[in-house]
C-alpha positions, 0 to 999 in steps of 0.5 A: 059390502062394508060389513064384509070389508069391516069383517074382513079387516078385523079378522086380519087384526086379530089374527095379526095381534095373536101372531106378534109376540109381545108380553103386553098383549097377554090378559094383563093388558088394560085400557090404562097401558092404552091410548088416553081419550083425554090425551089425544081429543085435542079439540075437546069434543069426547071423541077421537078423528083420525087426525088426532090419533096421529097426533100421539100415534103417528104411524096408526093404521087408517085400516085400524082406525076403521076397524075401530071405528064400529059405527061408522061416523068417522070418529073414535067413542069412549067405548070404540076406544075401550074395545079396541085397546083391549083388542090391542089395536093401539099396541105401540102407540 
């Protein structure tokens, strides 16, 4: 059942950042113009809570976070991070 609502989710995701029109998401769009690990992980431990995205992105989707969130353990990896911006998940952030 999670695996569906994950599925789901993302599905919703994509096609939500294919229909908003930006330049940015184009093919020109990197990890760097992204959210920074370092930036945000606020208690130093390489990984991302929830609580620390919102501390540079106040307004960041729980539904997004979970999209993210590809394992499940309720925190943000490097590599979680880098798939995620290159889906454009942190655009606006």
């Amino acid at each position: 059942m999670k695996k569906i609502i994950v599925f789901s989710a993302m599905l919703f995701i994509i096609f939500s950042v294919f229909a908003m029109p930006s330049p940015k998401l184009s093919s020109s769009v990197s990890v760097s113009d992204c959210i920074s690990l370092e930036g945000a992980d606020i208690n130093g431990d390489g990984l991302l809570s929830y609580a620390e995205i919102l501390t540079v992105c106040p307004t960041f989707p729980v539904l997004l976070f979970n999209a993210a969130d590809t394992n499940g353990d309720g925190l943000l990896d490097q590599d979680e991070v880098d798939v995620a911006c290159k889906a454009g998940l942190f655009y606006g952030c």
